[in-house]
C-alpha positions in Angstrom: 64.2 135.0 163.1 62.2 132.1 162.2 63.2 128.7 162.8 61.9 126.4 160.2 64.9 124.1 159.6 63.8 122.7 163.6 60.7 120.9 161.8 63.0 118.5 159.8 65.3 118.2 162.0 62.9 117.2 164.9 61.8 114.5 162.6 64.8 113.1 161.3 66.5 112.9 164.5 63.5 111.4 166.1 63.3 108.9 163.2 67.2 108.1 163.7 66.3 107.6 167.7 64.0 105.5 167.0 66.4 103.1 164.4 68.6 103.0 167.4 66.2 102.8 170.4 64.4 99.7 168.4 68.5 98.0 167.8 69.4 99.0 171.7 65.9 97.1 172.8 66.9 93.8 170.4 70.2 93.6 171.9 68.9 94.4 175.5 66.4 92.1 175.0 63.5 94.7 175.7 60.4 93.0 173.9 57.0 92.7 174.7 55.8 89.0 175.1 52.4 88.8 173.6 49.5 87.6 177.0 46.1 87.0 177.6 45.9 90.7 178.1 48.0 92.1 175.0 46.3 93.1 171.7 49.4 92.0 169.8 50.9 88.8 168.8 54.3 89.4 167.8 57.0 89.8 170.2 58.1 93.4 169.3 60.4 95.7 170.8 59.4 98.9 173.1 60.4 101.7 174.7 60.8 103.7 171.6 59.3 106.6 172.6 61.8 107.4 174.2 63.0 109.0 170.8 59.3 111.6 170.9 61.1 112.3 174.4 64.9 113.2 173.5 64.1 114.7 169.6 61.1 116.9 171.5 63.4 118.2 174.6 66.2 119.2 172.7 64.8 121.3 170.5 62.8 123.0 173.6 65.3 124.9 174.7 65.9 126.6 171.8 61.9 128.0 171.2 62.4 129.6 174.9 66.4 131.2 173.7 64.7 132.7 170.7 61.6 133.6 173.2 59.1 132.1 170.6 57.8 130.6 173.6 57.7 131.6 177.4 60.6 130.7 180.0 58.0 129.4 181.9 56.6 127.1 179.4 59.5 125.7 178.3 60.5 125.2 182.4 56.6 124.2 182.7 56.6 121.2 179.7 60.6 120.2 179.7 60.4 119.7 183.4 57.0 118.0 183.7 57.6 115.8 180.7 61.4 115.0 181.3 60.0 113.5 185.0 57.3 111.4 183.6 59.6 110.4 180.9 61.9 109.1 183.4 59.3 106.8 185.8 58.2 105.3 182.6 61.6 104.9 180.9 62.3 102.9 184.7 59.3 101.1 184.7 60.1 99.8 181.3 63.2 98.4 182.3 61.1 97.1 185.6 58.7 97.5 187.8 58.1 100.6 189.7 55.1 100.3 192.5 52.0 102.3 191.4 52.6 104.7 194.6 55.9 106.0 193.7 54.6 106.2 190.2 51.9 108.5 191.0 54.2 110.4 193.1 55.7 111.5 190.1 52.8 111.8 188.1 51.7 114.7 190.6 55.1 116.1 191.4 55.3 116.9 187.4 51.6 117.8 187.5 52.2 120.2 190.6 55.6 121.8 188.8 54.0 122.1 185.8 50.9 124.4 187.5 53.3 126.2 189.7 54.6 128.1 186.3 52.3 128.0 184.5 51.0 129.9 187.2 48.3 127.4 188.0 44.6 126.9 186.1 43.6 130.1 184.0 40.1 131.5 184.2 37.9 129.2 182.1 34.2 130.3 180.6 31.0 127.7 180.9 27.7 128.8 180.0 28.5 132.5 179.7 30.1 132.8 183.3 33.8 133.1 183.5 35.3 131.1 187.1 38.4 131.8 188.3 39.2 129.3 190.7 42.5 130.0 192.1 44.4 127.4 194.3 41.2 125.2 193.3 41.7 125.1 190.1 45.3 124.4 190.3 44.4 121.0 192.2 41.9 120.2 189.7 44.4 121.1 187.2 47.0 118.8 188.5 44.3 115.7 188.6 43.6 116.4 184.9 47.3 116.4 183.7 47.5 112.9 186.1 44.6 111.3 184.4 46.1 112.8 180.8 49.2 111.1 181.2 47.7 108.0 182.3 44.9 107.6 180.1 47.1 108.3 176.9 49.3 105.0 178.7 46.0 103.4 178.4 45.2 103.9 174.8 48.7 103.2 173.6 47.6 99.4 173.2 47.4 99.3 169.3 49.8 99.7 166.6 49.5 103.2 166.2 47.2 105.0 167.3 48.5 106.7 170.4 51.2 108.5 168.0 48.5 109.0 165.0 45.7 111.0 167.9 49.0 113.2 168.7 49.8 114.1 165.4 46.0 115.1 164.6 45.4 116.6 168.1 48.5 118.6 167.4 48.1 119.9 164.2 44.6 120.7 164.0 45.7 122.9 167.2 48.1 124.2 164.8 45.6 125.4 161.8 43.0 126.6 164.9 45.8 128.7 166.0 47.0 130.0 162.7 43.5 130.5 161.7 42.8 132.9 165.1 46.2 134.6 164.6 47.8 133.2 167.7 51.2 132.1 166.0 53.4 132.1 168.5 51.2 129.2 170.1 52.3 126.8 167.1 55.8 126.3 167.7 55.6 123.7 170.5 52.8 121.9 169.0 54.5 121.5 165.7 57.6 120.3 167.0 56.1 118.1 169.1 54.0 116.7 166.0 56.9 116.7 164.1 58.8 114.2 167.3 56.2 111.8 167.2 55.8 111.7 163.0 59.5 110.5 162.7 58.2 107.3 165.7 55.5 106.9 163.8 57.3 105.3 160.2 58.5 102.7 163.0 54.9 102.3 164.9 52.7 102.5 162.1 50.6 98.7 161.7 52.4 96.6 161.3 54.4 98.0 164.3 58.6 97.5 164.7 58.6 99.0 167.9 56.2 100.3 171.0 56.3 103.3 172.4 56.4 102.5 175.9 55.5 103.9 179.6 58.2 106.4 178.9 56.9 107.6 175.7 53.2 107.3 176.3 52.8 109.0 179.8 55.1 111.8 178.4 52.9 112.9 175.5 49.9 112.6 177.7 51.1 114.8 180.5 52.6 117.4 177.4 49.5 118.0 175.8 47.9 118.2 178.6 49.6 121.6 179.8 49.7 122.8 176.2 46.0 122.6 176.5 46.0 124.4 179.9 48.8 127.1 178.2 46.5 127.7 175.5 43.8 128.2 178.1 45.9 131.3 179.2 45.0 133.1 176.0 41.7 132.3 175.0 39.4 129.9 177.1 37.8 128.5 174.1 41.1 127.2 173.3 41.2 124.9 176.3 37.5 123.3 174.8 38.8 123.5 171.7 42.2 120.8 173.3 39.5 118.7 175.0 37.2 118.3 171.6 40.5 117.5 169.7 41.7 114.8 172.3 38.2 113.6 172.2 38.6 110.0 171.5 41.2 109.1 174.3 39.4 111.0 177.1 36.0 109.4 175.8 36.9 105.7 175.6 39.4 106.1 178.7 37.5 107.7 180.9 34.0 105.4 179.8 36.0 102.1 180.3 37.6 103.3 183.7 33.7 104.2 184.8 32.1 100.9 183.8 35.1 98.8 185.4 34.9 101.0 189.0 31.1 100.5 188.8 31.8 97.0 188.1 34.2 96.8 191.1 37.3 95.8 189.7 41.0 96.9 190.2 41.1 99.7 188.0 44.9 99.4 188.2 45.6 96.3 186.7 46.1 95.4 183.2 43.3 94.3 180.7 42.5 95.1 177.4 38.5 96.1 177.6 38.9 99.7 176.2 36.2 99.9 173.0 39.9 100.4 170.7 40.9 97.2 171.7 37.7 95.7 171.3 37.6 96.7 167.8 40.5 96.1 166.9 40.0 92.2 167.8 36.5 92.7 165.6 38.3 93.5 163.0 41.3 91.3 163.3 43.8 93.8 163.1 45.0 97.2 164.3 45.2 99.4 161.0 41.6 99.6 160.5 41.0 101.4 163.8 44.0 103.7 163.7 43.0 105.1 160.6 39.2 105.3 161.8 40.7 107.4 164.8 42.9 109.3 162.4 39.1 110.2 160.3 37.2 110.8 163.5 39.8 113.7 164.6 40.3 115.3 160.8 36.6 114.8 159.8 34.2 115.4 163.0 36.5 116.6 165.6 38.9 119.1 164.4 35.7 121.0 162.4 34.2 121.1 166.0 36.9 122.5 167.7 37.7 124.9 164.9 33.8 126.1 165.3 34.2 126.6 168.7 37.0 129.1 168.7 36.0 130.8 165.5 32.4 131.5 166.7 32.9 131.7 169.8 30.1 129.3 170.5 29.5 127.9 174.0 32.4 125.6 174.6 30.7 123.2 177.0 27.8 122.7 174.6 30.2 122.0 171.4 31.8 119.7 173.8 28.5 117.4 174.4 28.6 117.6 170.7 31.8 116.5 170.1 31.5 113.8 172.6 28.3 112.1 172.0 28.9 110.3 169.2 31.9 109.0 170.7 30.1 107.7 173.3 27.9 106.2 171.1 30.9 104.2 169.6 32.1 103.3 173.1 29.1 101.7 173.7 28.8 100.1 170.5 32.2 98.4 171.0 31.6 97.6 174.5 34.1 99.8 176.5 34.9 99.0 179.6 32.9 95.8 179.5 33.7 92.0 180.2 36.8 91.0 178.3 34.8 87.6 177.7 32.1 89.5 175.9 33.3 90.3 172.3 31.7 92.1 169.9 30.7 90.3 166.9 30.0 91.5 163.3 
């Protein structure tokens, strides 16, 4: 039997979360103060994805009742994600030191692995590596950095919710197009969650998607990628090359700012998004540039890879240098002083 009605129904009720979230946050008084180091001006609500979190987790448990998806992926994601969802839902109503916070991060990390049944085998140049308990520590550090690089990028109206949505379906139509269906389900719905946030996060924003929301969609697609790995390693390149233009700019800026020596862990605003963003004087012009980037040159590439079975590592340099290119051009990672002008 084939669930379709769960598609509008993920997306209404996330929609309907988020009416209420964004009323619950007024009242509470949970609004983001504009600083020196915010790339927003309006006071505005957050904490709204905490609706991606409850319309997404609810309908989990039905994909693994019909068995359109594995016990131990539902297990794998709904515990994972419902931890992380948690430390950031607390840490948006406070403060929680960075310690216990990363304590989390790799307890959901290390869960996740252990039924998943840690990292698959993965192909690079031709040789296939399985790395065993190895590669289920390395594993565990990528879904970390995941879920905290996507908290990084979630600075603009936007654009966290629109790369999840084109990460998520282009995964969709990669897996449809290889005959993999049963891959799609989680996905969809998980596109589907974030679509109904988005009508209340798209530019001009009425609410943020906060810690809880952020750091829960990073750590999610980040063992859908490594699930996907488990039938087909070119599907785990083909995940990287989709989610392209987070772990480029993240990962560039957090390079440049340890090279430069400073405290990685505190707040700024020097990723190349934000710089644009503040060249361009507002937030819609970038989201919709990432929203181009992943339909017109990234999703192609990752499609290529899987269909052709090229060399995933090489399509991946492929995929990657141009976005480097734009880091640089933006200044990522640099000196917030130093703008880029026109």
């Amino acid at each position: 039997m084939i669930f379709w009605w769960l598609i509008p129904v993920v997306l209404f009720l996330s929609f309907v979360l988020t009416a209420g979230l964004r009323r619950y946050a007024l009242v509470r008084s949970i609004i983001d103060i504009p600083n020196a180091r915010s790339s927003h001006s309006v006071p505005t609500p957050r904490g709204g994805g905490v609706a991606i979190v409850l319309a997404f987790l609810l309908t989990l448990p039905i994909l693994g009742w019909t068995q359109f998806v594995p016990i131990e992926g539902v297990i794998a994601i709904g515990g994972a994600g419902a931890l992380i969802a948690v430390v950031g839902f607390m840490d948006d109503h406070g403060h929680i030191a960075a310690r216990w916070r990363l304590l989390g991060h790799f307890s959901a990390g290390a869960w996740a692995l252990f039924w998943l049944g840690g990292l698959p085998e993965v192909r690079v140049f031709g040789m296939v590596f399985d790395l065993g308990w190895a590669g289920s520590i390395l594993a565990t550090f990528y879904l970390v950095w995941m879920l905290n690089l996507y908290n990084f990028m979630d600075g603009i109206d936007g654009l966290a919710s629109v790369e999840a949505i084109c990460a998520c379906m282009g995964a969709c139509l990669i897996y449809w197009l290889v005959g993999m269906n049963e891959l799609i389900w989680i996905p969809l719905l998980l596109a589907m969650a974030v679509l109904g946030f988005l009508c209340w996060n798209f530019p001009p924003a009425k609410i943020f998607m906060g810690d809880a929301g952020s750091g829960f969609l990073g750590i999610v697609l980040g063992i859908i990628s490594i699930q996907a790995a488990g039938a087909s390693s070119q599907l785990l390149w083909a995940w990287l090359i989709l989610l392209g233009v987070f772990i480029v700019d993240a990962t560039f800026t957090l390079i440049r700012r340890l090279v430069r020596g400073e405290k990685v862990y505190e707040a700024h605003r020097s990723h190349a998004y934000q710089f644009a963003s503040r060249r361009f004087g507002k937030h819609l012009p970038v989201t919709l540039a990432v929203g181009a980037i992943n339909v017109f040159w990234l999703l192609p590439l990752a499609a290529w890879t899987v269909l052709s079975q090229v060399e995933g590592s090489l399509a991946l340099v492929i995929a990657y240098v141009p976005l480097i290119a734009l880091a640089i051009k933006f200044n990522g990672g640099g000196l917030e002083t130093t703008e880029v002008r026109p």
